[in-house]
SELO-225814 format. One line per 10 residues: number of its first residue (from 1); their letters; for each residue x negated, y negated, z negated of C-alpha. Coordinates in steps of 0.1 Angstrom, whole numbers, plus 2048, in hexadecimal, padded with zeros to 3 digits. Example, Ala and Ser with C-alpha at 12.3 -4.5 7.8 and 13.67 -1.06 7.14 Angstrom:
1> as> 785/82D/7B2 | 777/80B/7B9;
This chain:
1> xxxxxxxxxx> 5C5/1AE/1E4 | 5A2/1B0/1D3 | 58F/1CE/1CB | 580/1DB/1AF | 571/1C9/18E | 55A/1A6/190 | 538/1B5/19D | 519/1AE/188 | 4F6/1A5/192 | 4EC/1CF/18F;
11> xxxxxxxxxx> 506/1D4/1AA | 4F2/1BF/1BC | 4D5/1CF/1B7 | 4E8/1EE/1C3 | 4F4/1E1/1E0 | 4D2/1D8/1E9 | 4C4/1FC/1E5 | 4E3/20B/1FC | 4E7/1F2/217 | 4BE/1F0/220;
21> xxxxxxxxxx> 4BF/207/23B | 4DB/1F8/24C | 4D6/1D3/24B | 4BB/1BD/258 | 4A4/1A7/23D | 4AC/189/24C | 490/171/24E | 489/14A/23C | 487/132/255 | 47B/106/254;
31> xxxxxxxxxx> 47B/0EB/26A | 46D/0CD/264 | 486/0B9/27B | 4A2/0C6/264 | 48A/0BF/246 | 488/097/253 | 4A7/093/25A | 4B7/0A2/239 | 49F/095/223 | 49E/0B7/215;
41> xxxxxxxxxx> 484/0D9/216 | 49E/0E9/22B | 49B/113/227 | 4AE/121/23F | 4BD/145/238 | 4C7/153/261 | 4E4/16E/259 | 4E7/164/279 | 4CE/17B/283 | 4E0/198/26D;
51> xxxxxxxxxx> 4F1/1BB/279 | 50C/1B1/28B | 504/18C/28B | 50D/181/266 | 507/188/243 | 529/19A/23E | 519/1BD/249 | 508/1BC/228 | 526/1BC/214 | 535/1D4/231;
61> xxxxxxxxxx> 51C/1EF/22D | 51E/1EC/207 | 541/1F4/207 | 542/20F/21F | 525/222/214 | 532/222/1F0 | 550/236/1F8 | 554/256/1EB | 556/272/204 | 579/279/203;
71> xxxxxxxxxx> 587/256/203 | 56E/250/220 | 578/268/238 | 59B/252/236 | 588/237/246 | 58A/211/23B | 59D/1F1/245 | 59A/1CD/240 | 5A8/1AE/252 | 591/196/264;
81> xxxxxxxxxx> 58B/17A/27C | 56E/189/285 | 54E/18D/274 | 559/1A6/257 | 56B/1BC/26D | 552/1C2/284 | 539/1C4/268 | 557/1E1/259 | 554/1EF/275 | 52B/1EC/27B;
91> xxxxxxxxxx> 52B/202/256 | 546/218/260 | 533/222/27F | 513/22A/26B | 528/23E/254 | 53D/251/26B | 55D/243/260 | 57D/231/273 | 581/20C/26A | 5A0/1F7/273;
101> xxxxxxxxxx> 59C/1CF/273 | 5B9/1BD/276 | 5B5/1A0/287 | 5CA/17D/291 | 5D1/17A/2B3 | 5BE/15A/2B5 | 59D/164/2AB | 57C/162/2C4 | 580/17B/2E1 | 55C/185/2DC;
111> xxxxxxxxxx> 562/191/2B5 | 579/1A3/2BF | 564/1B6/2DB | 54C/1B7/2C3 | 567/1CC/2AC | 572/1E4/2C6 | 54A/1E8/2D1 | 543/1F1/2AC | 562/20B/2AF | 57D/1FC/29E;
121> xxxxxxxxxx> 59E/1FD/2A1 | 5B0/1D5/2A6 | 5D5/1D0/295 | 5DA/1AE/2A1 | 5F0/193/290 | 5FC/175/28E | 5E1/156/281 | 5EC/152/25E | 5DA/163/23D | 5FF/173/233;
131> xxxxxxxxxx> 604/180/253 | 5E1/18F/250 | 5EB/19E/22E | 60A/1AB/238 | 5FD/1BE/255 | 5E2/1CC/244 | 5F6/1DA/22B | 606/1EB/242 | 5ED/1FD/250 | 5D9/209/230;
141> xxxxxxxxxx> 5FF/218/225 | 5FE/228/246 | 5D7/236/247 | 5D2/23C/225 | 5B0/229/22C | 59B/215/213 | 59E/1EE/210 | 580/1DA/214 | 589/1B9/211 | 573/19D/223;
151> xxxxxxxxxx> 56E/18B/206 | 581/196/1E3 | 570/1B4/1E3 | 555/1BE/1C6 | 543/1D5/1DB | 542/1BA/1F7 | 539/19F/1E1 | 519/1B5/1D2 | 512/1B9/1F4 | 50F/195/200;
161> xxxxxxxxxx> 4F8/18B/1DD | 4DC/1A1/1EE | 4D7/180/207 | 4D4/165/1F1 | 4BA/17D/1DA | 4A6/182/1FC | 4A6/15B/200 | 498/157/1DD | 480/16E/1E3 | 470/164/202;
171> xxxxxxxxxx> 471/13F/1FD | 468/13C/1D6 | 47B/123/1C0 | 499/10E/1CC | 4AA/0F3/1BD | 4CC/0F4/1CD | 4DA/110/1E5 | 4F7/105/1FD | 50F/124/210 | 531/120/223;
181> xxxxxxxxxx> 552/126/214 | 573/138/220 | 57D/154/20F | 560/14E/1F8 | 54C/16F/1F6 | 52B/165/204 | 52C/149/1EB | 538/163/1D1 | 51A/175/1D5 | 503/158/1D5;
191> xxxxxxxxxx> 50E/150/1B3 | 50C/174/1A5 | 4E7/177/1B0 | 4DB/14E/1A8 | 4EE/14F/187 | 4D7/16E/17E | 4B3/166/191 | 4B7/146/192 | 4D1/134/17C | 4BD/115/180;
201> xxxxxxxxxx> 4C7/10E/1A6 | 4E6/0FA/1B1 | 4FD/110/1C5 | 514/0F6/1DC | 531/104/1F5 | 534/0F7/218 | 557/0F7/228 | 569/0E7/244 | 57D/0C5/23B | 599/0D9/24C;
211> xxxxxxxxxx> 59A/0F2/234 | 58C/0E7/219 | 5A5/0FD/201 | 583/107/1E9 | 57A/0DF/1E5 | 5A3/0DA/1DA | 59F/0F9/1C6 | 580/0F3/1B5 | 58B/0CD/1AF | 5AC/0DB/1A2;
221> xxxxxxxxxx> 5A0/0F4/190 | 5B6/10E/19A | 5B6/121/1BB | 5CA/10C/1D7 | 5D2/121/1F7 | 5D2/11A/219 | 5E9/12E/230 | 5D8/128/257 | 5C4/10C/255 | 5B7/104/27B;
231> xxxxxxxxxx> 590/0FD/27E | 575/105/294 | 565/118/276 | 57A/137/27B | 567/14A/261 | 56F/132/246 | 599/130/247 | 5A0/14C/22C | 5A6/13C/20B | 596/145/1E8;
241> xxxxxxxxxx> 5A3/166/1D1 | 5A0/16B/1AC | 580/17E/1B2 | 56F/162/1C4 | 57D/14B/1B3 | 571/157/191 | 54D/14C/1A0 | 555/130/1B2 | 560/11D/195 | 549/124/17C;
251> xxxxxxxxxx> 526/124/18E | 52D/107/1B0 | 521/0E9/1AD | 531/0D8/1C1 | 541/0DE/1EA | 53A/0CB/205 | 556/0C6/224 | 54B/0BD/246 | 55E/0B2/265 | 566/0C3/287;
261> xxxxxxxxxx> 551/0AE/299 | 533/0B2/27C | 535/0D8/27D | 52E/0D6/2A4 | 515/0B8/2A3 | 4FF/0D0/289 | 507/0EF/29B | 4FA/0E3/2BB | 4DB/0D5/2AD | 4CF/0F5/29A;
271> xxxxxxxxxx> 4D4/107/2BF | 4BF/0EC/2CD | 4A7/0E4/2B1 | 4A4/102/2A0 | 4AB/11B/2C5 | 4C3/132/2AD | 4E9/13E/2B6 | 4FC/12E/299 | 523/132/29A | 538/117/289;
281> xxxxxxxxxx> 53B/125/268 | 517/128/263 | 514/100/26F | 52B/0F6/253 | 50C/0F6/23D | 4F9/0E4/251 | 50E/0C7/257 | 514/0C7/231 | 4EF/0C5/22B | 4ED/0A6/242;
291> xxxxxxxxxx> 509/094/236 | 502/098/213 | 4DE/08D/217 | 4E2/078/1F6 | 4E8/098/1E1 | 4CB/0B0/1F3 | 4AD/095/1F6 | 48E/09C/1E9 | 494/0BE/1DE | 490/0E3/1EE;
301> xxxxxxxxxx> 4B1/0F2/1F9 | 4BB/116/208 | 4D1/115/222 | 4E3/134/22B | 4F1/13A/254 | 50C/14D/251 | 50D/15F/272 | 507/158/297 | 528/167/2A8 | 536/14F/2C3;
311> xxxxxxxx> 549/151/2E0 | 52E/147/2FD | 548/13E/314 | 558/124/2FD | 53F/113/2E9 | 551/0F4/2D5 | 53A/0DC/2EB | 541/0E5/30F;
């Protein structure tokens, strides 16, 4: 299920041109308690502050708003725990256009408001990546509406680049780069963008130790799936596809796992430290940053927040 051919660093360039007037430029930001205690120059990118709360509406709007007319007006569809499909739906919106996200049952009641409030239409399944699949085939035979896949998606990928080139821009040279894994787009991007600006940065993955199918896969060196790993990271369960994969394993360093109880330790202290809304997935780099102190001291290191989307009623430390 991937779309499209491997997207280059001009499709990047693209995507930054289209998506301008519909995404925020997120802003660069430090803190010298993080600094101390990582040993590091910490720069910390806050897609947490993005349209619709994470960096997936820039790979959204991309997508969306490089349909032609005709396949447009059929509308687009994707599956999702979350963040994507209300991003989908975010572009959809601006473009006039139905979006479907289908969705696990399981995933945060307030991602899926978040959906609906965008205008989407939820197809709920069961908590599994095939299941997911399955479903969603189903309803792009039915609609006749375009794919745009969270992750294995050129125009998506293109779309997520435009971040780590903002990074680079506002906070001049960095000598290793560190982003959160799950389906692997965000880190797909990353690479397009540092291999061609900056080839001389380290690009390192973050993922949970509970699904940690990208370390497996990049030790491996093949793609090893996981089916429906449980984490609190629920934006990092989807496993890798060709497309990301074809980046993954030729520009990552290296990936870094971190615990359940790490993801929520670093979590809580950028809320209290830092006073910004971090959901798990975004913590995961964090925590990787702090436990890996050995391979990040001394030198300057961009940190990318995913996205701030959690469920205020059931945060992992109450």
């Amino acid at each position: 299920m991937t779309s499209g051919p491997v997207p280059t660093y001009d499709d990047v360039l693209a995507a930054e041109r289209r998506i301008r007037p519909y995404v925020h430029r997120t802003p660069v930001l430090t803190s010298e308690y993080f600094d101390t205690l990582s040993g590091a120059r910490l720069f910390f990118k806050c897609e947490n502050l993005q349209k619709t709360g994470a960096f997936k509406a820039r790979g959204a709007v991309n997508a969306v708003f490089s349909l032609p007319e005709a396949q447009a007006a059929k509308g687009v569809a994707t599956h999702s725990s979350g963040n994507h499909g209300q991003a989908l739906c975010y572009a959809a919106r601006r473009r006039g256009i139905p979006a479907t996200v289908v969705m696990p049952h399981t995933a945060p009641a307030a991602k899926k408001a978040a959906v609906r409030a965008y205008g989407g239409t939820i197809v709920e399944c069961a908590p599994s990546m095939d299941a997911r699949e399955e479903t969603l085939n189903r309803e792009l035979a039915r609609t006749g509406a375009d794919l745009v896949h969270p992750y294995a998606d050129a125009r998506v990928i293109a779309g997520q680049g435009t971040c780590a080139k903002e990074l680079i821009e506002d906070c001049g040279p960095l000598d290793a780069l560190i982003a959160p894994i799950g389906g692997g787009g965000l880190i797909s991007g990353t690479c397009l963008t540092i291999a061609a600006i900056a080839p001389g940065v380290s690009v390192y993955g973050a993922e949970p130790a509970r699904a940690d199918d990208a370390l497996r896969s990049l030790k491996a060196g093949h793609i090893i799936t996981e089916n429906a790993p449980e984490t609190i990271a629920d934006g990092l369960k989807a496993s890798l596809k060709d497309l990301t994969w074809h980046f993954i394993s030729r520009h990552v360093t290296d990936i870094f796992t971190a615990t359940e109880e790490e993801i929520v330790e670093a979590m809580l202290l950028v809320w209290e430290r830092m006073k910004l809304v971090i959901e798990p997935s975004s913590a995961v780099t964090v925590a990787a940053v702090l436990k890996n102190r050995a391979a990040f001291s001394g030198v300057r290191v961009g940190v990318i927040l995913s996205g701030g989307n959690v469920d205020l009623d059931r945060l992992p430390w109450q």
